[in-house]
C-alpha positions in Angstrom: 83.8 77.7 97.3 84.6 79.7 94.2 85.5 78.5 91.3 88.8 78.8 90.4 89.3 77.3 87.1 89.0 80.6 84.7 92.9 81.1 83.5 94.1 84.5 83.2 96.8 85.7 80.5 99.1 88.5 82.4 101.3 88.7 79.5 102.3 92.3 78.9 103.1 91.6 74.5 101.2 95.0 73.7 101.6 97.3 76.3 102.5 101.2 75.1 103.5 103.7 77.1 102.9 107.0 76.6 104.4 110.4 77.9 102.9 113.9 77.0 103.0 117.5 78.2 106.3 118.4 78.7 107.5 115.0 77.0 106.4 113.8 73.9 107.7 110.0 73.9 105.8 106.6 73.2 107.3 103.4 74.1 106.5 99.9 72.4 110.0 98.4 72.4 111.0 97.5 76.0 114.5 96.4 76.9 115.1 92.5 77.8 116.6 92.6 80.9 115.5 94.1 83.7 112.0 95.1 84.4 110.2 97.1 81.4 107.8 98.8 83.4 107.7 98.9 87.7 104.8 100.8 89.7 106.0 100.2 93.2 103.5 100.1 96.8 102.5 103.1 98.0 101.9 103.8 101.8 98.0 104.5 101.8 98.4 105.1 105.6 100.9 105.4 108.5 99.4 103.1 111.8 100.8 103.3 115.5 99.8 102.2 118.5 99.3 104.8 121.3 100.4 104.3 125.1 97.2 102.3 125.7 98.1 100.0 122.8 94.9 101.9 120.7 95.9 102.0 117.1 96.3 105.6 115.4 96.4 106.1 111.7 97.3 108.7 110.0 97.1 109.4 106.0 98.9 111.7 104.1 99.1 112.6 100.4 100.6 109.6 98.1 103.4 109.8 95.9 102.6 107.7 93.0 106.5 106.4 91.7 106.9 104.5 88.7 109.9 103.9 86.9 110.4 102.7 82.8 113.6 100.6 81.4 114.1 101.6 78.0 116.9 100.4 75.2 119.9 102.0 75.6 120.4 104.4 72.3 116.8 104.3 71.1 114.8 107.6 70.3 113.3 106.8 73.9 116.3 106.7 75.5 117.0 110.1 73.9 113.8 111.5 74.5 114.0 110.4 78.5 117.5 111.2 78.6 117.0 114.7 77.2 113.8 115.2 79.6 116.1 114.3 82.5 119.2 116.7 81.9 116.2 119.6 81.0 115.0 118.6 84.8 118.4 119.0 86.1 120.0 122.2 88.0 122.3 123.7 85.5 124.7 126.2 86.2 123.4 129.8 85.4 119.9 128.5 84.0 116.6 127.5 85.6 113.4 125.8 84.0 110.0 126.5 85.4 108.6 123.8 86.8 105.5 123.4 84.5 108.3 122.5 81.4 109.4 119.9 83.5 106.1 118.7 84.4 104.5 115.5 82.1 101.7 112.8 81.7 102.0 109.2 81.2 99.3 107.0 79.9 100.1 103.4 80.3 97.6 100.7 78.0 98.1 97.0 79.1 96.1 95.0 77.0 93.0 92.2 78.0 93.7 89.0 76.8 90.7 86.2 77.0 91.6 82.9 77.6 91.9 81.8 74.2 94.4 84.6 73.3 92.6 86.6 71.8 92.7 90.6 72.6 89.3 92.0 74.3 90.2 95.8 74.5 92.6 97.3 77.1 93.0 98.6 80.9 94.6 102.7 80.7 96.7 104.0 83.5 97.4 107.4 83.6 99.5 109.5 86.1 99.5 112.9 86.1 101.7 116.0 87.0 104.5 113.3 86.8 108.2 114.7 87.4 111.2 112.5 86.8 113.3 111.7 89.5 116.2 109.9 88.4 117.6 108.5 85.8 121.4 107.4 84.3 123.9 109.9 83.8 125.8 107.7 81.3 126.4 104.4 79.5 126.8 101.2 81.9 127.8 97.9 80.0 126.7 94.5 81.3 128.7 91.6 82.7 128.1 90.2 78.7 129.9 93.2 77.1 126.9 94.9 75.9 125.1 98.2 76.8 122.8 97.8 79.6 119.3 98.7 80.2 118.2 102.0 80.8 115.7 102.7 83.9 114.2 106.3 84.3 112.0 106.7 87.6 109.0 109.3 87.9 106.8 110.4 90.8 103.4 111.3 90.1 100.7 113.7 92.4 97.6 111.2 90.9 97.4 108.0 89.0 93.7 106.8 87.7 92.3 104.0 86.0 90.1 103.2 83.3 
């Protein structure tokens, strides 16, 4: 049986985001409610069974989506906000679709067990476009501003 005992710290205290080509934005603040950063499952294949109960599968191209909760007003929240109306359809003007394209690099950092920081894992997606994002300010059942969530979809993601 393995052993079972080494503790793993998934704390996230660290983590930067950031954005190039086409949007130049790094995020260290993350808002408190909410989730800061979300990387959704992807399909990696489609299975059915045939008429003689045979499994097919099928692939097909993933979609890599990710979305980022930022703090509503902050030079982020700008920056995204910004990116998103430039990606919208605007009446008499179109963008060409490499300006609306970007990169994202996310570092997490590795903690040992005794806290201390051993270096970092990098995500990075690529040819990321955003998808959706808020058109305005929403206030919380509290009274204050809420969260702000942006969500991209990406052709590739890699890790390093």
């Amino acid at each position: 049986m393995a052993d079972i005992t080494q503790a793993f710290d998934i704390s996230a205290v660290g983590t930067i985001i950031s954005f190039s080509r086409g949007l130049s934005c790094e995020i260290t603040n993350f808002a408190d409610e909410g989730t800061p950063f979300d990387a959704p499952d992807v399909d990696a294949s489609t299975n059915r069974k045939n008429l003689n109960g045979t499994m097919i599968s099928s692939r097909t191209p993933s979609v890599y989506p990710f979305s980022v909760t930022v703090i509503p007003g902050s030079p982020e929240d700008d920056k995204l906000w910004a990116f998103l109306q430039k990606s919208l359809i605007q009446p008499g003007g179109v963008t060409s679709v490499p300006q609306l394209l970007c990169d994202c690099t996310i570092k997490v950092p590795d903690i040992n067990a005794s806290g201390r920081r051993t270096g970092s894992r990098s995500y990075s997606y690529t040819n990321c476009r955003i998808k959706s994002g808020p058109t305005g300010p929403s206030t919380s059942a509290e009274g204050r501003l809420s969260a702000r969530t942006y969500t991209f979809e990406a052709e590739s993601l890699s890790r390093s």
